[in-house]
LOKETOR-147475 format. One record per residue (C-alpha): residue in one letter; x, y, z. Coordinates in steps of 0.05 Angstrom, whole numbers, plus 5000, padded with zeros to 4 digits. Example, Ala and Ser with C-alpha at 12.3 -4.5 7.8 and 13.67 -1.06 7.14 Angstrom:
<rs>
A524649105156 S527349795143 
</rs>
This chain:
<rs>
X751271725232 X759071735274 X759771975188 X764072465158 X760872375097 X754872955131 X760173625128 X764773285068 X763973865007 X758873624954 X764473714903 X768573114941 X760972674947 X758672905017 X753273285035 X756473965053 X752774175112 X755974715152 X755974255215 X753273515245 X751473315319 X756772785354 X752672415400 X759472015422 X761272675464 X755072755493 X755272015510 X761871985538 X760972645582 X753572445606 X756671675628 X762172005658 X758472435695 X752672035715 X755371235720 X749771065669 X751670465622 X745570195604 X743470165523 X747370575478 X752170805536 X754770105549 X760670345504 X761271025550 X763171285604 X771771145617 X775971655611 X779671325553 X774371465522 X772672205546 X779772245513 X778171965433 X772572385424 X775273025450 X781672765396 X778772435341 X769972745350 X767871975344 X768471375390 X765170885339 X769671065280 X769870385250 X769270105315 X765869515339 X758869775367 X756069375434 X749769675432 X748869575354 X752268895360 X756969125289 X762069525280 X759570355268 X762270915244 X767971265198 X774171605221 X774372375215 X781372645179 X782173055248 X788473465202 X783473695164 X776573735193 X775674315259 X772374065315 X767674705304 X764474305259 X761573745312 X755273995351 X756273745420 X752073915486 X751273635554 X743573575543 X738473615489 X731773455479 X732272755448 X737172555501 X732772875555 X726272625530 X727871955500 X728571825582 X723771425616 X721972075659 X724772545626 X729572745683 X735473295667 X742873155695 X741573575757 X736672945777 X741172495760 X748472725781 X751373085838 X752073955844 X759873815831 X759573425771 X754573775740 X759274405745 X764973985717 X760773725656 X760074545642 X766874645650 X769274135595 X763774265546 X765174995544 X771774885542 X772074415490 X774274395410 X767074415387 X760574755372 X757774725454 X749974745444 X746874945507 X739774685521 X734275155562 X735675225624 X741274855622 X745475435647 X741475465706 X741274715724 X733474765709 X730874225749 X723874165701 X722973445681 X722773415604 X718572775594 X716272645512 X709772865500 X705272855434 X697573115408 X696572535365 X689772525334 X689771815308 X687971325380 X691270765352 X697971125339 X696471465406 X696870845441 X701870525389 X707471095415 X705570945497 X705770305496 X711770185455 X715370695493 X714070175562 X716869675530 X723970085508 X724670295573 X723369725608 X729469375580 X733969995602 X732369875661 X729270495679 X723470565726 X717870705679 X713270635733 X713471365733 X712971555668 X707172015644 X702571875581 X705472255523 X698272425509 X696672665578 X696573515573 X700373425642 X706773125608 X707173795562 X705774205623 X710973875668 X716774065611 X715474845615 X721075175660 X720575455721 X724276105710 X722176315785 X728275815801 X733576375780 X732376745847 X734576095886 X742576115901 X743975455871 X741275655802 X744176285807 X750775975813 X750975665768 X748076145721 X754076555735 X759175915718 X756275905646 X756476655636 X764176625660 X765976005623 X762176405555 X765676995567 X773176575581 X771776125517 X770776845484 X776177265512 X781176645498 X782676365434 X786275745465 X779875525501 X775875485433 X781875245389 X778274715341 X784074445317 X783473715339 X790473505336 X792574035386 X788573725435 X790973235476 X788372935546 X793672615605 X788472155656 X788571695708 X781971305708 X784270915779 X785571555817 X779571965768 X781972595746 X784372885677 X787473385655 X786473695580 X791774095543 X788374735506 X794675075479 X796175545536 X791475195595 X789674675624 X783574465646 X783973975704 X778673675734 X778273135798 X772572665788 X773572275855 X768872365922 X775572635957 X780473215954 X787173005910 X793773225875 X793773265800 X800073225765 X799573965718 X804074485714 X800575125729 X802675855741 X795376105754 X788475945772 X783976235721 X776475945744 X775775375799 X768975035816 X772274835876 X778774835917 X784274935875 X791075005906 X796675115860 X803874675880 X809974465856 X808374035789 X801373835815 X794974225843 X790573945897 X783974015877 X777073865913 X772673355896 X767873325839 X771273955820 X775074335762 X779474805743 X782075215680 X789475385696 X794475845653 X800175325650 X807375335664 X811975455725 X809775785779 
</rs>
């Protein structure tokens, strides 16, 4: 609903749930990370906007929707609202299997960006929601399946499914009958895939990235107005400010400098090589740093 109104206190005419989800940061971390713009990322996918809804939870806050064609959304009173109260995740089941395939991020996005979507998730000022197998870059398609006993809603779902995706423009050449038992079958995990170095690494990223977000305060801070994000969309790299670190992060295909004061290196997914006033760090890579002078 991009609507306040869902965690405002019944006493003040909300309905008081403890928490809501924020699609706009899954949007704006999964078009970042990917390149998608198609349907309701059009909006997504710059790192302006990486940097409103790590600030504010909400791109569309009264904003002018593409993909709705109107404007969408309220403003959330970031002074007064914790950022613990936005559910946010990388992946989910919706996201996942409201795909023409089904296909996860590791199908979709490189080994270094994946690592780098992990990196700012877990470090951000919300509620990360981690989806299975997530933390071990499952590579399981997830593709919508249903048990519908009615053949005429059966076929109603299918075929109106085609048509959605066609206008994505998504291969749905590919895509598996919700019906078929094979589309249920192709979703279960493959848990054999934890012995194979790849998932294993990156098993051991999440568990270090859970444990820092733990051990550090700073790292889960959900005041929203002590965040704050410096950028550079030509030259692709960010860094955000999470009281006593930074977490800096080089989207571009090549090693570069980014402008952060740092006095330590506390996790890298890549090079990292601390300077004067900058750190060169390796492509499609990032880095949580304890800032200040060397």
């Amino acid at each position: 609903l991009n609507d306040p109104v869902m965690i405002t206190p019944r006493c003040a005419g909300g309905y008081g749930l403890t928490a809501q989800w924020d699609d706009d940061v899954h949007h704006a971390l999964h078009a970042l990370l990917t390149g998608e713009r198609q349907g309701y990322y059009c909006d997504f996918g710059s790192l302006p906007t990486l940097a409103k809804v790590f600030t504010s939870a909400f791109l569309h806050d009264g904003t002018y929707s593409t993909f709705r064609g109107r404007r969408h959304g309220k403003p959330v009173d970031r002074a007064t609202t914790p950022g613990y109260r936005f559910v946010v995740c990388l992946q989910n089941h919706d996201q996942v299997g409201n795909r023409a395939v089904g296909d996860r991020l590791p199908e979709i996005t490189t080994p270094g960006l994946l690592r780098v979507g992990a990196v700012l998730l877990l470090t951000s000022p919300f509620t990360p929601m981690l989806w299975m197998g997530e933390e071990w870059a499952a590579s399981t398609r997830w593709p919508f399946f249903t048990s519908h006993p009615e053949p005429e809603l059966a076929e109603a779902t299918g075929k109106g499914r085609l048509e959605e995706f066609a206008t994505h423009g998504w291969d749905v050449t590919q895509m598996i009958d919700p019906q078929d038992p094979a589309a249920y079958r192709t979703a279960i995990l493959d848990w054999s895939e934890l012995a194979a170095r790849d998932h294993a690494e990156m098993l051991a990223l999440y568990r270090r990235l859970i444990t820092l977000r733990a051990a550090e305060p700073d790292l889960a801070d959900p005041d929203l107005l002590r965040v704050a994000l410096d950028f550079d969309e030509d030259a692709r790299w960010l860094v955000v400010h999470r009281g006593a670190f930074r977490i800096v992060v080089n989207l571009a295909d090549a090693a570069q400098p980014v402008p952060v004061a740092a006095s330590e290196v506390i996790l890298a997914t890549g090079a990292a090589e601390l300077g004067e006033g900058a750190m060169l760090l390796g492509a499609q890579s990032a880095a949580i740093v304890r800032s200040g002078p060397r």
